[in-house]
C-alpha positions in Angstrom: -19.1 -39.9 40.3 -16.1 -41.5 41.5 -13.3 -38.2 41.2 -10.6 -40.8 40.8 -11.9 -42.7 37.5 -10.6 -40.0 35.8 -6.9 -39.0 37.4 -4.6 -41.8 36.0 -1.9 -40.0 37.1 -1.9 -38.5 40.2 1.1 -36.6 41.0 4.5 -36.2 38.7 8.1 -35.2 39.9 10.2 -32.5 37.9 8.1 -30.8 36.4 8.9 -27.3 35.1 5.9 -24.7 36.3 5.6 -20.6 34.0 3.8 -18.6 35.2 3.0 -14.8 35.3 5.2 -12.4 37.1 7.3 -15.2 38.6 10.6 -16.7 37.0 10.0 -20.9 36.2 10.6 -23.0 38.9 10.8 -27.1 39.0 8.6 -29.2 41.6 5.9 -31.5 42.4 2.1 -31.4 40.2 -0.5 -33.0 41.9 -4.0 -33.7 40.7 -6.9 -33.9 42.8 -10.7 -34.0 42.1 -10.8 -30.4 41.9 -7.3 -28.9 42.0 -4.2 -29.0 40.8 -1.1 -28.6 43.3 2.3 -27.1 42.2 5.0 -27.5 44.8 8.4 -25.7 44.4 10.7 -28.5 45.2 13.5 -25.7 45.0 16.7 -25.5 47.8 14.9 -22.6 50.3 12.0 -22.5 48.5 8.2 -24.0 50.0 6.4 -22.0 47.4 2.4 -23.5 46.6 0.7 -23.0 43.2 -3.3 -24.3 44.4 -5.3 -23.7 41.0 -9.1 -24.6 41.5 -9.8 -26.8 38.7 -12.8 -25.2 37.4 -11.1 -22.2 37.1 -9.7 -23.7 34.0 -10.7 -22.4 30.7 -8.7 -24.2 28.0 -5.8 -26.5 27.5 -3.2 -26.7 25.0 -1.1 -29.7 24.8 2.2 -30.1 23.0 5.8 -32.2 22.1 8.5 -30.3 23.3 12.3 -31.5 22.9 13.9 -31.2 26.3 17.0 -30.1 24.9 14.8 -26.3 24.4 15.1 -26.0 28.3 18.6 -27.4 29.7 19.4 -23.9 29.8 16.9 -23.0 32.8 18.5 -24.9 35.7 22.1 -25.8 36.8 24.9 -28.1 35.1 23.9 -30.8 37.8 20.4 -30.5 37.2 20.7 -30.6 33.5 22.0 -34.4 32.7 19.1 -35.5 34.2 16.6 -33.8 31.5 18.2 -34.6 28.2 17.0 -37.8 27.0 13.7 -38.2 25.5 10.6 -36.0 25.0 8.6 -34.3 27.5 4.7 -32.7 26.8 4.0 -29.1 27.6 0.4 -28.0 28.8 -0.2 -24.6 28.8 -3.7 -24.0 30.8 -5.7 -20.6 30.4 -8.3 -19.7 33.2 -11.3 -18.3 33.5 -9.4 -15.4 35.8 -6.9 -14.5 32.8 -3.9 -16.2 34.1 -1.8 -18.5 31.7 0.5 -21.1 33.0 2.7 -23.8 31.6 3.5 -27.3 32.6 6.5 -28.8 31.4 6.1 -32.2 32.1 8.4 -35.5 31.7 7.3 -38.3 29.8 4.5 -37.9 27.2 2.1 -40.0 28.9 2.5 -38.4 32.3 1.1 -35.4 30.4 -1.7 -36.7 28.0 -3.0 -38.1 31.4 -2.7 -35.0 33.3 -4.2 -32.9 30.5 -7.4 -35.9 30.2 -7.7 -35.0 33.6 -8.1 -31.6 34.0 -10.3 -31.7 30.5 -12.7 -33.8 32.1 -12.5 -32.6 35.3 -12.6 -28.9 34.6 -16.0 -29.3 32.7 -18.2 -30.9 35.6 -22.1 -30.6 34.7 -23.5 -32.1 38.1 -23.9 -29.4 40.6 -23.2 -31.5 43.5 -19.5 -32.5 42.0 -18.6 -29.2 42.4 -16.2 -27.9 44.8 -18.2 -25.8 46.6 -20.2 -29.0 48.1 -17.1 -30.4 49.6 -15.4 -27.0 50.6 -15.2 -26.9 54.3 -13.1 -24.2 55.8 -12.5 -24.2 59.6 -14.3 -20.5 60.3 -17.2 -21.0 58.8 -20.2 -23.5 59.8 -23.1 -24.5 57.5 -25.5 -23.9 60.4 -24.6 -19.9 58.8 -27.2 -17.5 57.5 -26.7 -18.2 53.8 -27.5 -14.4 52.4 -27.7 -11.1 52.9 -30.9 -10.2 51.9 -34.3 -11.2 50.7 -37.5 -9.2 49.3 -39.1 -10.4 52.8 -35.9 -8.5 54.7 -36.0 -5.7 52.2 -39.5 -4.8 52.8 -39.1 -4.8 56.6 -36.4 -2.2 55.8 -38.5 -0.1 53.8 -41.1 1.3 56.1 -42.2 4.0 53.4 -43.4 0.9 51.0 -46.1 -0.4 53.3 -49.0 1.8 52.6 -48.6 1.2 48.6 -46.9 -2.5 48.3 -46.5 -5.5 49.5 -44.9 -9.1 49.9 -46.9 -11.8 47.4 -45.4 -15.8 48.4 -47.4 -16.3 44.8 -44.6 -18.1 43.9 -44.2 -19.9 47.1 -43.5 -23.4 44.8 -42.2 -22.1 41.6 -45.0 -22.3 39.8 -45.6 -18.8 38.5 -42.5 -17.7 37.3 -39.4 -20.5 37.6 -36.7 -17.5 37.6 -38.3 -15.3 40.6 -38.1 -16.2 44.3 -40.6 -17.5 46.4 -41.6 -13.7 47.8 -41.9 -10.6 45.7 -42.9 -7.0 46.1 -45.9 -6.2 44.6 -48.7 -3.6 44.7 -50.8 -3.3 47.3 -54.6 -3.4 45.6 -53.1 -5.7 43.0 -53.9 -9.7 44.4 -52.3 -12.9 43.4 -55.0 -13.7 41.4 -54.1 -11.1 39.1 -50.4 -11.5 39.1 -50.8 -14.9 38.2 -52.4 -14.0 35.1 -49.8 -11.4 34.2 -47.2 -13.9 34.7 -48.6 -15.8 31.8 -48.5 -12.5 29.6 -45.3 -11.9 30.1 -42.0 -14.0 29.1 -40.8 -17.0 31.3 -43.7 -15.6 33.8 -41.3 -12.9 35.0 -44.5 -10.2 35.6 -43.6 -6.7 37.0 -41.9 -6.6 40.8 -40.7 -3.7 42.3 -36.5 -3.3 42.5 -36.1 0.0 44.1 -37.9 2.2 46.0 -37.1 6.1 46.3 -37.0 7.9 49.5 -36.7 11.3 47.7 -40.1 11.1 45.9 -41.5 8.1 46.7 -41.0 6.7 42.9 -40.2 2.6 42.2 -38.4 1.0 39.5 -40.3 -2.3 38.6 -38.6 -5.0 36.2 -39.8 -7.7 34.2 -40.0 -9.5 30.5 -41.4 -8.9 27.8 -45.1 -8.5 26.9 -46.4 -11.4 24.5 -48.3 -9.6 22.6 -47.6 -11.5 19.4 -48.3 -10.1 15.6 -51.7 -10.0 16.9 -51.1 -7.2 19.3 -52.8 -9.3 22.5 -54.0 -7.6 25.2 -54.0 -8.5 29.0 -56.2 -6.1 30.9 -54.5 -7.5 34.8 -51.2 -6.4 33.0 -52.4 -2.6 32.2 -54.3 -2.7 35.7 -51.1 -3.8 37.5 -48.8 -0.8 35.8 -52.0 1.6 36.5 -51.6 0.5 40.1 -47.9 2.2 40.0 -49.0 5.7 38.5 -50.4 6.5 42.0 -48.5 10.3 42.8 -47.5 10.5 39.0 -49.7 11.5 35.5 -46.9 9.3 33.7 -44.0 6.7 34.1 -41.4 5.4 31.5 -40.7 2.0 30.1 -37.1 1.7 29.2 -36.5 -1.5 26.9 -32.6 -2.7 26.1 -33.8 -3.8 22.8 -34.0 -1.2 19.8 -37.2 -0.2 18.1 -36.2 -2.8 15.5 -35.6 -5.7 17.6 -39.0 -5.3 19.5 -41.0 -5.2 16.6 -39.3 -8.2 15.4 -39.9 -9.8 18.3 -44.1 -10.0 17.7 -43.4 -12.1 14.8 -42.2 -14.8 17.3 -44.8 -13.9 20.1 -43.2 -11.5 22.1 -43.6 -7.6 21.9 -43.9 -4.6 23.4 -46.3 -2.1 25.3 -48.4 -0.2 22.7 -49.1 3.3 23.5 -52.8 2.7 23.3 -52.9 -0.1 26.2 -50.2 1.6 28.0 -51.2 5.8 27.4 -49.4 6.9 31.1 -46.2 5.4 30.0 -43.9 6.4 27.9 -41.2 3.8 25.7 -37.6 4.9 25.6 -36.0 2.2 23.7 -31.8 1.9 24.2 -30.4 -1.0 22.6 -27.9 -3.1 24.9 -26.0 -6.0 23.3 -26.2 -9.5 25.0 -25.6 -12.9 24.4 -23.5 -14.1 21.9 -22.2 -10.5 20.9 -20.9 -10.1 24.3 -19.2 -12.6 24.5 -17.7 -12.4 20.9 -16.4 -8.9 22.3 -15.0 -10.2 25.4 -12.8 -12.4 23.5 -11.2 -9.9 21.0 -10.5 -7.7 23.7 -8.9 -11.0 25.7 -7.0 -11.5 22.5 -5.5 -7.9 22.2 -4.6 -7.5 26.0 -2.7 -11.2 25.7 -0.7 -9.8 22.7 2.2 -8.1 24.0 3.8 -7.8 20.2 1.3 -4.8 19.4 2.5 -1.7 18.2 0.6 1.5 19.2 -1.6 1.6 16.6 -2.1 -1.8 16.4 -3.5 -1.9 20.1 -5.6 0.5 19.7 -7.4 -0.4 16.6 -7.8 -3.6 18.4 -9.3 -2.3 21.4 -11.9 -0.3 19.6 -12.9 -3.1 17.5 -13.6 -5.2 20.7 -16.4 -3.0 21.3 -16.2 -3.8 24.9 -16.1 -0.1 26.1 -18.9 0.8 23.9 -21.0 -1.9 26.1 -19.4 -0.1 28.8 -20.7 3.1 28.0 -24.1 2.0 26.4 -24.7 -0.1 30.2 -23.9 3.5 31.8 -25.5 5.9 29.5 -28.9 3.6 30.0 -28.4 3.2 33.8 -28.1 7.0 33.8 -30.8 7.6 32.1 -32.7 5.4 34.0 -31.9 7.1 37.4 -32.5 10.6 35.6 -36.3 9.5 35.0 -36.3 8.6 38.9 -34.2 10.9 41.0 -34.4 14.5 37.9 -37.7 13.7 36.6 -40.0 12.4 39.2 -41.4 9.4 37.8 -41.6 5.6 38.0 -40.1 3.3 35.6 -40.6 -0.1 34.4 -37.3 -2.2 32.8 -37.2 -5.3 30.2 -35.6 -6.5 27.2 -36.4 -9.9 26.3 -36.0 -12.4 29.0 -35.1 -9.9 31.8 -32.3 -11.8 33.0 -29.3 -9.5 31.4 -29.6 -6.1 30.6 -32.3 -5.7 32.8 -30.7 -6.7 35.6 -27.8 -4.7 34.7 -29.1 -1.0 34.2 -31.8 -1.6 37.5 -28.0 -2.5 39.2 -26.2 0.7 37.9 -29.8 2.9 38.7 -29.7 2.0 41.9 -25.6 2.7 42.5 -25.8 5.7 41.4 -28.6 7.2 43.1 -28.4 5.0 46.6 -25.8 5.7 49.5 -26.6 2.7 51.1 -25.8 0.6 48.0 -22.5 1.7 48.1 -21.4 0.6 51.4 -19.8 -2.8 51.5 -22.4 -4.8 52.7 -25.3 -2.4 51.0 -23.5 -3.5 47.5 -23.4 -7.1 48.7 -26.9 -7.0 49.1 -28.1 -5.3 46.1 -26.2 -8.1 44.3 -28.3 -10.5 45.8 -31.2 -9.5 45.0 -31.2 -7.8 41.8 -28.8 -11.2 40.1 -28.8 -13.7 42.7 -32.5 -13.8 43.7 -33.9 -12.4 40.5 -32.8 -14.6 38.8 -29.5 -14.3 36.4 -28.8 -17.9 35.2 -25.2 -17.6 36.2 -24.4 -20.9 35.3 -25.3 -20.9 31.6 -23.4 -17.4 31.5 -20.5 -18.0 32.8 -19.3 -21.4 31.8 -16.6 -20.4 29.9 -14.7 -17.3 29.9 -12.9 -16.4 26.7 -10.5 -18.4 25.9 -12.7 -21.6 25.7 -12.9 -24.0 22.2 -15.9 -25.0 22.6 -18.7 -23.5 20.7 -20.8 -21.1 22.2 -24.1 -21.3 23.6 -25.2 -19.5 26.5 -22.3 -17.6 27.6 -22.3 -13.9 28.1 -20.7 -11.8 30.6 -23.1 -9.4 31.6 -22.1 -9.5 35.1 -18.5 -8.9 34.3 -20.1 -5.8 32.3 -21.2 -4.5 35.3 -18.0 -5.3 37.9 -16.2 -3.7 34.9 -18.9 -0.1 35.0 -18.8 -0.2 39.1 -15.1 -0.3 38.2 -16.0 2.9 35.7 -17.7 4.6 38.9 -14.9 3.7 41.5 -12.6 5.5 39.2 -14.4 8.6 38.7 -15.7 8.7 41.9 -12.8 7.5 44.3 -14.5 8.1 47.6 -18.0 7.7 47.1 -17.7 4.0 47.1 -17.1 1.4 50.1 -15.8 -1.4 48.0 -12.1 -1.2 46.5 -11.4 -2.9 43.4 -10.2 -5.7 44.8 -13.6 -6.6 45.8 -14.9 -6.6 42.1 -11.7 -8.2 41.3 -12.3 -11.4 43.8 -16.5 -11.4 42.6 -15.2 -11.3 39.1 -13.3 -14.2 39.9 -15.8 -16.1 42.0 -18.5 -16.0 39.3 -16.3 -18.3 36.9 -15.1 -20.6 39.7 -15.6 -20.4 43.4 -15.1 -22.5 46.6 -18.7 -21.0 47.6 -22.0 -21.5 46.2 -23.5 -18.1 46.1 -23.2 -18.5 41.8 -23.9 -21.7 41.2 -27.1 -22.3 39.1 -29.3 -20.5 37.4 -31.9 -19.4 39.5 -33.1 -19.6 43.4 -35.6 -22.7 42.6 -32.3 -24.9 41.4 -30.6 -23.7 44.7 -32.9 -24.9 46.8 -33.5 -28.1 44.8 -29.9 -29.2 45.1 -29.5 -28.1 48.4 -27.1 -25.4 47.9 -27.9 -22.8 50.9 -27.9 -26.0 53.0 -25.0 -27.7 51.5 -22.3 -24.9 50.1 -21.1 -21.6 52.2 -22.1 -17.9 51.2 -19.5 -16.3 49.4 -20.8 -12.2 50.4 -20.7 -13.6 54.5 -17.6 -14.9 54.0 -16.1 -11.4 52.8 -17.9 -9.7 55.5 -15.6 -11.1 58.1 -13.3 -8.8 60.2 -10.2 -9.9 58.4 -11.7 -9.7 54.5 -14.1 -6.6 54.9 -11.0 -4.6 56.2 -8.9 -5.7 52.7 -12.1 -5.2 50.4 -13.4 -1.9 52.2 -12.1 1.9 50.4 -10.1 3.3 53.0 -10.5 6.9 51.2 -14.6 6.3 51.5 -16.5 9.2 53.0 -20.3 8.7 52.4 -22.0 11.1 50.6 -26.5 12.0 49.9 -25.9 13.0 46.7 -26.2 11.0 43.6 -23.4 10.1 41.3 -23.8 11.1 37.7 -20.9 9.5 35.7 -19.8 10.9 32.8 -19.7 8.6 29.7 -17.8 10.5 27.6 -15.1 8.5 25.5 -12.4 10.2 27.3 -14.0 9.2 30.7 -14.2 6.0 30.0 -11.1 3.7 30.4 -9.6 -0.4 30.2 -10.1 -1.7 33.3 -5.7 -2.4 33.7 -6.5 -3.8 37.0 -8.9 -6.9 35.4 -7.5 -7.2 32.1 -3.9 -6.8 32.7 -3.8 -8.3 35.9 -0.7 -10.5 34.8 1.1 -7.9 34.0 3.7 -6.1 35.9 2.3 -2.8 34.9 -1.0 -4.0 36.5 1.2 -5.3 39.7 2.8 -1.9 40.4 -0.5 -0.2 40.5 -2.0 -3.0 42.5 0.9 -2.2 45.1 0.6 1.5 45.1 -2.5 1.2 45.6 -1.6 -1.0 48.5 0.6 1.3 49.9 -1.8 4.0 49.7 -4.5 1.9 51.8 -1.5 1.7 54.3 -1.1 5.2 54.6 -4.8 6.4 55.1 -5.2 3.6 58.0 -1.7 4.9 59.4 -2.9 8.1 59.4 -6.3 7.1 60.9 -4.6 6.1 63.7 -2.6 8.4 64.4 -5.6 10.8 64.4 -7.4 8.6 67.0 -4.5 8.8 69.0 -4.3 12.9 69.3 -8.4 13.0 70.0 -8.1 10.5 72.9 -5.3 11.9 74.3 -5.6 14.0 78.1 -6.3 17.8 77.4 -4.1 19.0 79.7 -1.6 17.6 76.9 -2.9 20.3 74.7 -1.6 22.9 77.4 2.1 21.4 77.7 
């Protein structure tokens, strides 16, 4: 597609820019293929607005009278604006910003705002911006990833007397969501896993996720049996979850779906793990919302932090009708419980819902935090990422196509993984210094997920990657923050690694908004943001300064 078809107006003079935290200013809007360009054309001022076009969430368009805005700007200034009608956009993005464009003459604006409409909401992968994103450190010839069930295993030394890599899915053909190598039992062969692909949801048959040192116990994760109202069997399936007990008389499956919702989903040919098939495990069911209900909650709570007219109680009936911090504390009540039957109890565990692309994904995430050091490093987190969304297949692009301020109708949005930057958040906060990541690391992934200049999100899965040439074609987003200059601003200068697990506490009173995410565009959330700044300062001044006094002579310490 030709980008320019659809910019009939390229750039405009005068118009008037609001945004958050900054007073309006008058300049230059440019419109590109994928951006839009503000330039303060202000006396001492060579301030740049860059807004990455797919960033953008919703338009609204309107008629203003200029007359509403000759106060803003100088006598001179003001002549120049009084005749005629101007439109006023007012764009809100995916990252919770809202901005308005005062712009002069009515069809300089319908054609900006056809413009970004059309080309906010590109469906072709290769349009995006990530395919034509080229930044001068960073070479395509770059290891695209951080890890891989092939580098994982390597890793693991303890796995290879019990598992194994299978390349059964070496072309796709098993299960479209998983990636070509997966770990697998040992005495269990391809021929096998094969036929429990096809006995369990979109193919996704049982893999392991996480091994523990401590014990030697796995968590697995997978879909859901088809069982169907006729309670079908599938012997390779029982064999293949025998094949785990080894070292344990029992293991646990914990479903996200309720009792309920399982049952009800024989009648359309899924199910559950009856105890009769399945007599060494154990089913904890703990319902997780998904889907449309998630994203039904993300919006209310968009809609009460963008309402600044609240009164106390007001706010805080609104907040609790969101429901987003019950998800919050359902996704960490589950993920502890999960790493209880693993770290407390001693035993392996096996984790679905439905598909095994959401919830799954999410709790097996949290589990793994909370019991792992090295998945709370920088880079360990990173990597964990990878493969437990990016490999194993969350369809990020389906999920994240519109964030919530979005008209159109919903389909297949959700924002699980902003669920889970928002719990990390919930462990960051209770645990300030168990954690290598600062928040502005699940602030920028947060971000990145909804629009991005790298192609570690696009698609849904690692088969559409590699058929559109991403990892050949885009830059990877977790090497890019590894560099000197980023991993210093996104590491937690107050980490000091600890063995121990962190439990955290889910109480309602533990359990707070993330200010830093939701009222980023506030200056409340700005002060914090540069206290918290300042603090980072402080501990590397101080790290310094210690370096200095244990390098120094020690006939110093004599003077």
């Amino acid at each position: 597609m030709e980008f320019s078809e659809h910019i009939k107006t390229a750039n405009v003079e005068d118009v008037v820019l609001r945004q958050p935290l900054h007073p309006p200013s008058r300049g230059t809007l440019c419109i590109t293929g994928h951006h839009l360009l503000f330039s303060d054309r202000d006396e001492g001022s060579s301030r740049q607005v860059l807004l990455l076009l797919r960033n953008i969430d919703a338009i609204e368009k309107s008629v203003e009278n200029l007359l509403a805005y000759s106060g803003l700007f100088s006598n001179a200034r003001r002549g120049e604006r009084l005749s005629g009608s101007s439109g006023t956009i007012i764009i809100k993005c995916k990252d919770l910003r809202v901005l308005q464009l005062d712009i002069p003459g009515m069809e300089q604006c319908l054609n900006i705002a056809h413009s970004i409409e059309t080309l906010s909401c590109l469906d072709r992968v290769s349009e995006m911006y990530p395919f034509f994103y080229r930044p001068s450190d960073l070479s395509l010839q770059d290891q695209w990833g951080l890890s891989s069930p092939e580098k994982h295993y390597s890793q693991m030394k303890e796995l290879h007397d019990r598992w194994r890599v299978s390349a059964v899915n070496r072309d796709y053909s098993v299960c479209p969501s998983y990636p070509p190598a997966v770990i697998v039992p040992k005495n269990t062969d391809d021929e096998v896993l094969k036929k429990v692909a096809k006995f369990r949801q979109g193919g996704r048959f049982p893999v392991l996720c996480y091994y523990h040192r401590k014990n030697g116990m796995v968590i697995m994760r997978s879909s859901q049996p088809l069982t169907g109202a006729n309670r079908k069997r599938c012997r390779e399936d029982e064999q293949l979850l025998q094949a785990v007990m080894e070292g344990s008389d029992k293991g646990y499956i914990i479903d996200t779906r309720s009792s309920q919702q399982a049952q009800q989903a024989r009648m359309t040919g899924g199910g559950f793990e009856s105890k009769s098939s399945y007599s060494h495990w154990k089913r904890l069911h703990r319902q997780m919302e998904r889907g449309k209900a998630l994203q039904e909650s993300l919006i209310k709570l968009v809609e009460a932090c963008g309402d600044s007219t609240h009164n106390m109680d007001r706010w805080l009936s609104k907040l609790e009708n969101s429901k987003w911090l019950s998800h919050v504390q359902t996704a960490l009540s589950t993920a502890g419980l999960l790493a209880e039957c693993v770290e407390r109890d001693g035993h392996s565990v096996l984790v679905h819902g439905s598909e095994g692309t959401d919830s799954t994904l999410l709790i097996s995430t949290l589990a793994q935090l909370i019991m792992d050091p090295r998945c709370r490093t920088l880079e360990g987190f990173l990597a964990l990422l990878e493969r437990e969304w990016i490999q194993a297949g969350h369809p990020f692009q389906q999920r994240c196509a519109h964030f919530a301020y979005s008209h159109a109708r919903l389909q297949l949005e959700s924002p699980v993984f902003l669920l889970l930057l928002d719990c990390v958040w919930q462990l960051l906060h209770q645990f300030p210094l168990a954690l290598g990541f600062s928040q502005a690391l699940l602030l920028r992934l947060a971000t990145e997920a909804y629009a991005s200049n790298y192609g570690t999100f696009l698609c849904n899965s690692h088969q559409e990657r590699c058929s559109l040439g991403v990892m050949k074609n885009t830059h990877c987003l977790f090497w890019a923050l590894l560099r000197p200059g980023e991993r210093d601003y996104y590491s937690n200068p107050l980490y000091e690694p600890t063995e121990l697990a962190i439990w955290p506490s889910v109480h309602p009173q533990s359990l707070q908004l993330w200010r830093g995410f939701f009222l980023r565009w506030t200056p409340q959330a700005r002060h914090l943001e540069e206290a918290q700044e300042e603090i980072r300062n402080m501990v590397i001044e101080w790290g310094k300064l210690t370096l200095s006094v244990d390098t120094q002579p020690e006939h110093v310490e004599h003077v």
